[in-house]
Each structure stands twice: as structure tokens, then as C-alpha cells.
N, C-alpha and C positions, 0 to 999 in steps of 0.2 A: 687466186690463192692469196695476193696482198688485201685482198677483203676481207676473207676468211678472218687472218692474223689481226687485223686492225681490229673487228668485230669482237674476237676475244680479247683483244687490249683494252678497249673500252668495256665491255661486261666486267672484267676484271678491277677496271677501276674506279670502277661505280658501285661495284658489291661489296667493295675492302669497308667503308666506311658502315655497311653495315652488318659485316662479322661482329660478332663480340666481342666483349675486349677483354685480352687474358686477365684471367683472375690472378687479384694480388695472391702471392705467398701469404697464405697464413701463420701465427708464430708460429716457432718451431712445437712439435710437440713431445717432452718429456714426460717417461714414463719411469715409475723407480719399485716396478714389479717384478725384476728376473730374480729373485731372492724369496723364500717364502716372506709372509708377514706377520708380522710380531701380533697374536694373539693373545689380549689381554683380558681377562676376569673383570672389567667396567661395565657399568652398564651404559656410556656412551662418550665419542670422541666431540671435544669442546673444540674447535682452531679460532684462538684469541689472535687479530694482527695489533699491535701496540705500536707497530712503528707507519703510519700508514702514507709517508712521506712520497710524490710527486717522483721517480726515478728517468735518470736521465731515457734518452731514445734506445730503448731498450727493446726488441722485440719477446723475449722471454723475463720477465723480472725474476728478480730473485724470492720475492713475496710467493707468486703464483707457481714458483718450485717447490718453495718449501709447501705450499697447501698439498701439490699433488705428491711429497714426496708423503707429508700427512697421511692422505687418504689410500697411497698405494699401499705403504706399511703397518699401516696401525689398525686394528680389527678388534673391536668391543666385541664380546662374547656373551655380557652379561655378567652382573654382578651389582652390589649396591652403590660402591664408588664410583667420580668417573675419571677421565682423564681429558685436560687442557692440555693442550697445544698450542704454546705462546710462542708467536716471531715478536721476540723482545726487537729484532732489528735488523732491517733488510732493504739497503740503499747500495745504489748503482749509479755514481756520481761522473760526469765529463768535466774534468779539469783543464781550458785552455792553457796551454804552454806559450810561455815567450817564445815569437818566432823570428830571429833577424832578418833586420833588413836595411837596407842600404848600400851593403858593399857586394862586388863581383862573387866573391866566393859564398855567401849566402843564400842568392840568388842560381848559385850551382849545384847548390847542395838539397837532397831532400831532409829537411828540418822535422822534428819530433813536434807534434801541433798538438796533440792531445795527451793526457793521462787517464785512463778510466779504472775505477775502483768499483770493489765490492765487496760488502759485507755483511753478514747473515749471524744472526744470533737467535737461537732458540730455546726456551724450557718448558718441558713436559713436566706435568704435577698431577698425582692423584691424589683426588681430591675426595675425603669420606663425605657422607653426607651432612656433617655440621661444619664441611667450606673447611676443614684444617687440612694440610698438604700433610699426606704421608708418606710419598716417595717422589724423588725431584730429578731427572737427567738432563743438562743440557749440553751444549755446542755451541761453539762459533767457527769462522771460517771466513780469510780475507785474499781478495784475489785481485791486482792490479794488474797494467799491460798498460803501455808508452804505444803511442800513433806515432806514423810518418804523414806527414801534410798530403801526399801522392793516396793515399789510402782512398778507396773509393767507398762510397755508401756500399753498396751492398758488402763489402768487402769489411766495413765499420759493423754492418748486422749482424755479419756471420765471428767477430772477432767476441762481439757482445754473446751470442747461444754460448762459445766454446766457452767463455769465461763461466758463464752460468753452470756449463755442466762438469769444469774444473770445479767450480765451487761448491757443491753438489760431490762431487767425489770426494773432495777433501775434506765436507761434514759428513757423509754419511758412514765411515767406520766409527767413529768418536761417537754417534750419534745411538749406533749401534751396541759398541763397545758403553756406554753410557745404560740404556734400556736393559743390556741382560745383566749388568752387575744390581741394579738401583731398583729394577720392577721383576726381579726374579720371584718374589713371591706372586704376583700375577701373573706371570707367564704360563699360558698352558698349551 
């Protein structure tokens, strides 16, 4: 019987190395579809990035929300005008914090190491066909959060999605509120 056991100790520790290795988490995936979508009279959706700036370690940026909240909300129907989709601005920045050190009580304490910001700015324009804007909505929306130095990466990941989708809720009634005042004659 100590055979037996030994035999499966060794298969087992010969096989591990070739299981495969858990797949990474892929980013989060947001979706900004439970609401119908804003059906417009264009004959098609432009998405302009204008801010195309390096964002900190971010697993969702706030760029690639605002595309998908683009594409979930906004539906060309047809017409001669179109409509642009411009992220005037959408950076996700890691601010290091001064962190003390040298005396007992700093070294007791868990200290605030990081700052992380965001901010998102957008305008929609439809646009006729000789390029003049005829109707304009936009938004912005800013979202910071202070680290503890004890904060773990994954724990940094999931701090950065929540921010994203705070920031996202916080653009999308304005954004809303914006579309049915401004592009009420396209709406259908």
C-alpha cells in the first residue's frame, strides 16, 4: 500500500508541471446595454479618441468604456448627417504619495502610498454633410480614490474596474440627459 501512495505522489508531481497554466483574468468586461439605445436619424457613428495618452495600469481604461459605451448606446438609422463621438479626454493617472519614514510610529502605521485619478470628457456633434456641427452634447466626469501602502495588486485591479464603472455611472445620466435635450430632432 506505501507503494501504491508513493506511485501517486510521484505521477502527481510530474504531471503538475504539465497542466496548464490558469489563464490570466481577462479585463473586466463592460457592457452599457440594459437601457434601450439612442436611435439616431445619421447615417453613421464617427468615435474620434483626441486624448490618446499612455493611462496608468489600468485593466479597463476609461478610453475603451467610453468606446463601448459608444457602440452600446448610440444606433445610426440612417440619414444624411453623421454623428462624431469625440473623447476630448480620458486619463487614469497613479499619483505616488509621500510615505514616512524613519520613526517608530510610521513604520506602525499603514500609510496612504498612492492617489489614483480619473477623467473622461466627451462631445458628440452632428455633423451635416458640409462638416458644420448642428447639434453638440457633451460630459465629463472625475473620479479619484487614496491607496494604503498594504493594498495588494489584485486588490489595486479591482479598485481601478470600480473606479471605471463609478465613472461611467457618474457620465452616463449627463450624457443622457445631454442626447435628448440637444439631438431631440434625430431621435427616433
Amino acid at each position: 500500500m506505501h507503494r501504491y501512495w508513493l506511485a501517486v505522489f510521484a505521477l502527481l508531481l510530474f504531471a503538475a508541471p504539465l497542466a496548464p497554466a490558469p489563464a490570466q483574468p481577462a479585463s473586466p468586461a463592460v457592457r452599457f446595454n440594459a437601457e434601450p439605445p439612442f436611435r439616431l436619424a445619421v447615417g453613421r457613428i464617427d468615435i474620434v479618441d483626441r486624448d490618446p495618452a499612455p493611462d496608468a495600469r489600468v485593466s479597463l481604461p476609461p478610453a475603451r468604456a467610453l468606446e463601448t459605451w459608444a457602440r452600446d448606446r448610440l444606433v445610426a438609422i440612417g440619414g444624411r448627417d453623421r454623428l462624431v463621438f469625440t473623447i476630448v479626454r480620458a486619463r487614469a493617472t497613479d499619483t505616488p504619495l509621500r510615505v514616512e519614514a524613519g520613526n517608530l510610529s510610521a513604520a506602525e502605521t499603514d500609510q496612504l502610498s498612492d492617489r489614483y485619478d480619473m477623467i473622461v470628457a466627451v462631445r458628440l456633434d452632428i455633423v451635416d454633410p458640409s462638416g458644420r456641427a448642428v447639434a453638440t452634447a457633451q460630459a465629463h466626469a472625475t473620479r479619484d480614490q487614496t491607496v494604503l501602502e498594504s493594498t495588494l495588486p489584485d486588490q489595486r485591479d479591482g479598485i481601478w474596474s470600480e473606479m471605471t464603472g463609478r465613472l461611467m455611472a457618474q457620465l452616463a445620466p449627463e450624457l443622457n440627459r445631454q442626447i435628448a435635450a440637444n439631438f431631440a430632432a434625430y431621435l427616433r
